[in-house]
Each structure stands twice: as structure tokens, then as C-alpha cells.
C-alpha positions as CSV (number, residue, x, y, z in Angstrom):
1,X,-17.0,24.8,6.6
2,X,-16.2,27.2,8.4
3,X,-15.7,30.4,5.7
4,X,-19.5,29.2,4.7
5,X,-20.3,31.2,7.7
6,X,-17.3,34.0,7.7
7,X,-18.1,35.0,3.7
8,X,-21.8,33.7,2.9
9,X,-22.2,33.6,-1.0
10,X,-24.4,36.3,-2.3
11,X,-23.0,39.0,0.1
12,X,-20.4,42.2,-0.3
13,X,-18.1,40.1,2.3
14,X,-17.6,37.0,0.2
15,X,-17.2,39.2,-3.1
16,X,-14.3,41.1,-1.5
17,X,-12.7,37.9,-0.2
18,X,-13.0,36.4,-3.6
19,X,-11.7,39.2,-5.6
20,X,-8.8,39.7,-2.7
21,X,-7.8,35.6,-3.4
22,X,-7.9,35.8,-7.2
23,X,-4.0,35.4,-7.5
24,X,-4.4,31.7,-5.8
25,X,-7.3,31.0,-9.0
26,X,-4.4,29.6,-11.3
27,X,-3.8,26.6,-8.7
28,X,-7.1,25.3,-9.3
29,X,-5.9,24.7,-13.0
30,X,-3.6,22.2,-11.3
31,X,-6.1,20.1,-10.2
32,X,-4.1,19.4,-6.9
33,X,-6.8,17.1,-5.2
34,X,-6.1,14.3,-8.7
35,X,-2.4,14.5,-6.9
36,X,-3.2,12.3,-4.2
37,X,-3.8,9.1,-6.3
38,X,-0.8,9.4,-7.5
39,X,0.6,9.5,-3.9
40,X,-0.6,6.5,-2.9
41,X,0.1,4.4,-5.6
42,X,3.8,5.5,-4.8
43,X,3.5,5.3,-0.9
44,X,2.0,1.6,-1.9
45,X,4.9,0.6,-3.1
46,X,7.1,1.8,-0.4
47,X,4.5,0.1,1.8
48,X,5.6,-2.8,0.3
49,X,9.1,-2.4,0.7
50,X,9.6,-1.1,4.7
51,X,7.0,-4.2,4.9
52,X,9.3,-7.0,3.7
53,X,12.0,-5.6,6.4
54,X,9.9,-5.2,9.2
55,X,6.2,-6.2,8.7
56,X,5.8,-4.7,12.7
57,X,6.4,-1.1,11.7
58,X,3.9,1.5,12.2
59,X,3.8,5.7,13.1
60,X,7.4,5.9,12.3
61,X,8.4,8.9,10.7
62,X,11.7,7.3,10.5
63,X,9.7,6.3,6.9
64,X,9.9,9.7,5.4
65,X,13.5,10.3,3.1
66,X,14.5,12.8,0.3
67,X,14.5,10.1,-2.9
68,X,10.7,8.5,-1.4
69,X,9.6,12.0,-1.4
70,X,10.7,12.9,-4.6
71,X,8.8,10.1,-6.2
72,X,5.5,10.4,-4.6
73,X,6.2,14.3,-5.3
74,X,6.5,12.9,-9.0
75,X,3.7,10.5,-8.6
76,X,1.1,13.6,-8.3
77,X,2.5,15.4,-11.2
78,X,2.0,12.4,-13.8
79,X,-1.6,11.8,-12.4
80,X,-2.2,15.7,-12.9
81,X,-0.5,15.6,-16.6
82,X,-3.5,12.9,-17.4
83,X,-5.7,15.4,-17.2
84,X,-3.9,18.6,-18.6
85,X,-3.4,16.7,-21.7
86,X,-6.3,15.2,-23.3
87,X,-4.3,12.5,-25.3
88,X,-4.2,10.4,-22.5
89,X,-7.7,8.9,-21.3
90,X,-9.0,10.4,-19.2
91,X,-11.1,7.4,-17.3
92,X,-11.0,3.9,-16.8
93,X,-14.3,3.2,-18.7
94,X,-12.4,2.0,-21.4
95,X,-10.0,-0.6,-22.7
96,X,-7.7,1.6,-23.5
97,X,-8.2,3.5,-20.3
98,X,-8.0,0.8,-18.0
99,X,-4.5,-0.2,-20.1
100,X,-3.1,3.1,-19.7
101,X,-4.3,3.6,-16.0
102,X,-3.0,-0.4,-14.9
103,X,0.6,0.6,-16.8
104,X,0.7,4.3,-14.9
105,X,-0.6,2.6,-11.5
106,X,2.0,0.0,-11.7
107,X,4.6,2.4,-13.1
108,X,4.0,4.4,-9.8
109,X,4.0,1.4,-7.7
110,X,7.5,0.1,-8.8
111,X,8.9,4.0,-8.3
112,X,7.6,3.4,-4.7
113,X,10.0,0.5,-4.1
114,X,12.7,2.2,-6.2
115,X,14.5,3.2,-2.7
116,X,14.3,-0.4,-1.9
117,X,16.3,-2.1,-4.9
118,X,14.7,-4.5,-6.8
119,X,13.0,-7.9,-6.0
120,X,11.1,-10.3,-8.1
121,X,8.5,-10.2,-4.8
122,X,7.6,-6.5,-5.1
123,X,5.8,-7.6,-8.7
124,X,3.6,-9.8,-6.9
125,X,2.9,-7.9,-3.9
126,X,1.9,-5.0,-6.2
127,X,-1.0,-7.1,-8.0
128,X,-3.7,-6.4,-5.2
129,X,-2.6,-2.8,-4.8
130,X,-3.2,-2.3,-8.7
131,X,-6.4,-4.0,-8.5
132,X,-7.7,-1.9,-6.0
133,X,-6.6,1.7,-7.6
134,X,-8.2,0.0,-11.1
135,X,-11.2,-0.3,-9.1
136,X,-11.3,3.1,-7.7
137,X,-10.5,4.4,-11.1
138,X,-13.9,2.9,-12.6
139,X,-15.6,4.1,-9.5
140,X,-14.8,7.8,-11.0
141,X,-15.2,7.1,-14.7
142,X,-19.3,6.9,-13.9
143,X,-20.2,10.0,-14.7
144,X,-22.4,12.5,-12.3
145,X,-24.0,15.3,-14.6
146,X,-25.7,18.6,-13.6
147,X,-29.2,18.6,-15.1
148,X,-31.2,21.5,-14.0
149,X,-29.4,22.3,-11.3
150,X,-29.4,19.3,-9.4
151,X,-27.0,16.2,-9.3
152,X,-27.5,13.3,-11.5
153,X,-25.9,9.5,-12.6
154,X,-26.3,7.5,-15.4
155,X,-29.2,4.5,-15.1
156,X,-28.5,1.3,-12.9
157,X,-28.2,-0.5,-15.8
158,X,-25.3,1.7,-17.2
159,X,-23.3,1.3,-14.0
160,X,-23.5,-2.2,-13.4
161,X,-20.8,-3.3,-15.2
162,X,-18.9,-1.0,-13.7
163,X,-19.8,-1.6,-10.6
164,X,-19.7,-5.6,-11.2
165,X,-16.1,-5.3,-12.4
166,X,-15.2,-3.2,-9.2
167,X,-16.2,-5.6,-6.9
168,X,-14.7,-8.5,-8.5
169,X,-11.2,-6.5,-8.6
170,X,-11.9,-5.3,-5.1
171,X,-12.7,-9.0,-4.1
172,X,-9.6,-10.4,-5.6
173,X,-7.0,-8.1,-4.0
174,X,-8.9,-9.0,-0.7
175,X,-8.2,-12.5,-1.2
176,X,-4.5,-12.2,-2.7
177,X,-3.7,-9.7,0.2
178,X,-4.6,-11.9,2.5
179,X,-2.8,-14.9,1.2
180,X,0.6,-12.8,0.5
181,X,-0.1,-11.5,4.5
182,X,-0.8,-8.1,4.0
183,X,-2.7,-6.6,6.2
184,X,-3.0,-3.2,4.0
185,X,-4.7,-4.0,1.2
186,X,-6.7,-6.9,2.5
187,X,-8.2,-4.4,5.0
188,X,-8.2,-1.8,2.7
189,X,-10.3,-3.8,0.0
190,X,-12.4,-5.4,2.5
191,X,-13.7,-1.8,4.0
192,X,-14.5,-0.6,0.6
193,X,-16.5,-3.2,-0.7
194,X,-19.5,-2.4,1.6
195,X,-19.8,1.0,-0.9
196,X,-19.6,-0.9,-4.2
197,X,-21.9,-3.1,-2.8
198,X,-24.8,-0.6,-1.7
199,X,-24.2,1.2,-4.8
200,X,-24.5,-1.5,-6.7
201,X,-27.7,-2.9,-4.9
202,X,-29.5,0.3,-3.9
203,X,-30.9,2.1,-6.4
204,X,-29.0,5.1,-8.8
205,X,-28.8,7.8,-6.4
206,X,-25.8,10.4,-6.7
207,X,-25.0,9.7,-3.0
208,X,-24.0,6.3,-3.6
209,X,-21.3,7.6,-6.6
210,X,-20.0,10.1,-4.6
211,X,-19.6,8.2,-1.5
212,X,-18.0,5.7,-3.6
213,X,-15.5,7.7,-4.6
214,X,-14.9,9.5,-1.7
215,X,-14.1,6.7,0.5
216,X,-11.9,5.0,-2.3
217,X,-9.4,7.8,-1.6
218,X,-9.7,8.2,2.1
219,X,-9.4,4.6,3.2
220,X,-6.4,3.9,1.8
221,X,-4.8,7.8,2.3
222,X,-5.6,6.6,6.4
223,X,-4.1,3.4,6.1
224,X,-0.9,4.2,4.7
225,X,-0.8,7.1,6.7
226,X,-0.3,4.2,9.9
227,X,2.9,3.0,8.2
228,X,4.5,7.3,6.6
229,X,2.2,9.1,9.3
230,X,4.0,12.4,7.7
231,X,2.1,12.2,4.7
232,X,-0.6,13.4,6.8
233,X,1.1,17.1,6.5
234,X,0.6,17.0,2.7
235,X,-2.7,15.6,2.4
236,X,-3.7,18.2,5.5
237,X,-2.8,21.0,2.9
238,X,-4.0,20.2,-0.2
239,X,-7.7,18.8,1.3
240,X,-8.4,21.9,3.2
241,X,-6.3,24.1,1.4
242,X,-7.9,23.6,-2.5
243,X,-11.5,23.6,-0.5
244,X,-11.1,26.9,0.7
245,X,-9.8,28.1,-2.8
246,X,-12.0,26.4,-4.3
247,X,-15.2,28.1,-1.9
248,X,-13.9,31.4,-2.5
249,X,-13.3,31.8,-6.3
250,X,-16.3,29.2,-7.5
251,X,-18.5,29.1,-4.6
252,X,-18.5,24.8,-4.6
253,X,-16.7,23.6,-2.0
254,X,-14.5,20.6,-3.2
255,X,-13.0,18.1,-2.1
256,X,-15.6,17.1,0.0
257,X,-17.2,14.4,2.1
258,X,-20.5,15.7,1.6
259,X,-22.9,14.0,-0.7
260,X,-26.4,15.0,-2.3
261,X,-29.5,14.0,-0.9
262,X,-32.1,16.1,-2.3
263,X,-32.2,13.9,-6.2
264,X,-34.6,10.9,-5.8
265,X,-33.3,8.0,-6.3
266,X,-33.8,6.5,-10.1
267,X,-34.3,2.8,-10.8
């Protein structure tokens, strides 16, 4: 990045930088990068919806309106309330988790077709996409731990399950997409299997974990973005804009494609 070079940590430029951007600090608290899942979940829903009227449309910002907004505005603000208040679960590696997160995912989902009207068809097209975010959301509830300064994951034998559950779910709205004729989701789960799969086979490395989850929210966030190309303006700012923030007032820059490689890998 680019202010890794402008304002190097350690030195008078970067503390004068950081104590010049303390007023953006608070946004942080917001946890704007948890917003995005929330966005998609909506946008999959509208996906649905322009798809049943014209299966053939693609880069058409004719897809953007006031009331879609609104919802997948709305759709990041419930995902961030998960994790302002600790009453609600905050993972998936739970029963109760993967409840709540399969009722908010779905919740979302509907709100996406909202703009649409209702249709018995929208329940079933929906299954896949909520299979897909349930897998992503496990992918995140393994946790990575800082232990002496360096990057670490629970045990292979921790994660499996996990893992193993992923895949199936991934697997399943692969195969349902594909039947209902969706090339979304089927192409969306198919890509992201490959990353369950090595993390699953190789062994516990943090890389894995993080690429895992990296690529669970990219590869959809892309793929929508064919079909409402203008959510690319949104997803622009809050990447590179809580990165920067983020750089500047904690020194870690996240969200971030990069991934460790210095751990050795565990069995």
C-alpha cells in the first residue's frame, strides 16, 4: 500500500499523519468492512429477482433504485448490529449461531426481492444463496489467534468439521444452482470450493484461513457486481477507505488480500 511507503511506521511522518486522522478513529468502531456481507445477501436477492425478468442482463446500471438501495444500505447495518451487541452470536460455530445467521441471511435475502413483489419461486431460488453465506460464515468462526507475535489457527482436527460442513453446503448450492439455472451461485460455489478444499487437505496454516475467507467475500462481491456494476462505488470506498484508516491509527492494514507466510504449517 501505497501510504506503507508515504508514512513508514516507526517514523515522526506517520505519527503526525496518525495524530492529524484521529477524528476518522470512531469509524473503525463501525466495523464497516462486516457491512458488506450484509450487502450481498440483499444484492442476492435482487439477483434473483431482475433474473426471473431477464436472465440476459448484465453491466446495467439501469439495476440501481432508491428502495434497493435502501435495503442493502439496511442490510450492512443489521450485519454491523451483530457485532455491536454481544447478545447476538457472534459466529456460526454454533447451533444457535448458525440459526440466527440462516434466519438473518434469509431475512436479507427476501428484503432483496422486496422491490420485486412476492413469489413462491424467490424461497427456492434463495436456498443455494443461503447455503453459500452459511458456508462463508463458518469459514470466519475458525478462529486465528496471535500467539507471540505471530499468526496462528486452531489444530486440523478442530477445523475439520468445519471445514467438512462447508464443503458439503458449498457443494449443495452448486448442484441446486445449477438445476434452478443460475449461473451465479453455481459459479460462485464452484470457484470457492477449490479454498475449502486446500484448506481442508493441506495442513493448518493461517494462509489457508485467511485466504478462505478472503475469497468468500470477493467472489461473490465480483459476481454480483456483473448484474448492479454500481455497487462497485461502495465496495471501492469502504475497502480502500477503512485500510487506510485502519494503517494510520493501528498500523495493520485491514481488509486485506494479504496472508501470512512466515508460521509453519501445523499438522
Amino acid at each position: 500500500m501505497i501510504l506503507e511507503r508515504l508514512f513508514p511506521k516507526e517514523t515522526p511522518r506517520y505519527a503526525k499523519v496518525r495524530e492529524s486522522s484521529a477524528f476518522l478513529a470512531p469509524l473503525l468502531s463501525w466495523h464497516p468492512e462486516g457491512w458488506i456481507s450484509g450487502w450481498l445477501m440483499v444484492l442476492a436477492g435482487a439477483n434473483v429477482g431482475f433474473e426471473n425478468a431477464d436472465r440476459f442482463i448484465y453491466w446495467d446500471m439501469s439495476t440501481f433504485s432508491i428502495p434497493l438501495l435502501i435495503f442493502v444500505l439496511a442490510g450492512g447495518l443489521l450485519m454491523n448490529m451483530v457485532r455491536k451487541f454481544p447478545v447476538f452470536p457472534q459466529t456460526a460455530n454454533s447451533a444457535k449461531g448458525i440459526v440466527f445467521f440462516a434466519a438473518a441471511g434469509f431475512l436479507l435475502f427476501l428484503a432483496g426481492t422486496a422491490p420485486f413483489g412476492f413469489d413462491i419461486r424467490y424461497l427456492t431460488a434463495g436456498l443455494p444463496y443461503l447455503g453459500y453465506f452459511l458456508a462463508t460464515w463458518l469459514i470466519h468462526s475458525i478462529e486465528i489467534s496471535t500467539v507471540a507475535g505471530k499468526k496462528t489457527v486452531p489444530p486440523k482436527s478442530e477445523q475439520a468439521g468445519v471445514l467438512v460442513s462447508a464443503l458439503v453446503l458449498l457443494s449443495i448450492s452448486c448442484l441446486v444452482g445449477f438445476g434452478q439455472d443460475d449461473p451465479i451461485i453455481s459459479t460462485v460455489s464452484a470457484i470457492y470450493i477449490p479454498f475449502i478444499l486446500v484448506t481442508l487437505i493441506f495442513p493448518a496454516h493461517v494462509r489457508h484461513v485467511q485466504r478462505a475467507r478472503i475469497y468468500g467475500i470477493f467472489i461473490p462481491a465480483m459476481f454480483l457486481s456483473v448484474r448492479f456494476p454500481w455497487i462497485l462505488i461502495p465496495l471501492a470506498v469502504v475497502f480502500y477507505g477503512v485500510r487506510k484508516i485502519s494503517y494510520l491509527q493501528t498500523g495493520d492494514i485491514y481488509p486485506s488480500f494479504r496472508v501470512d507466510l512466515d508460521d509453519p504449517e501445523t499438522e
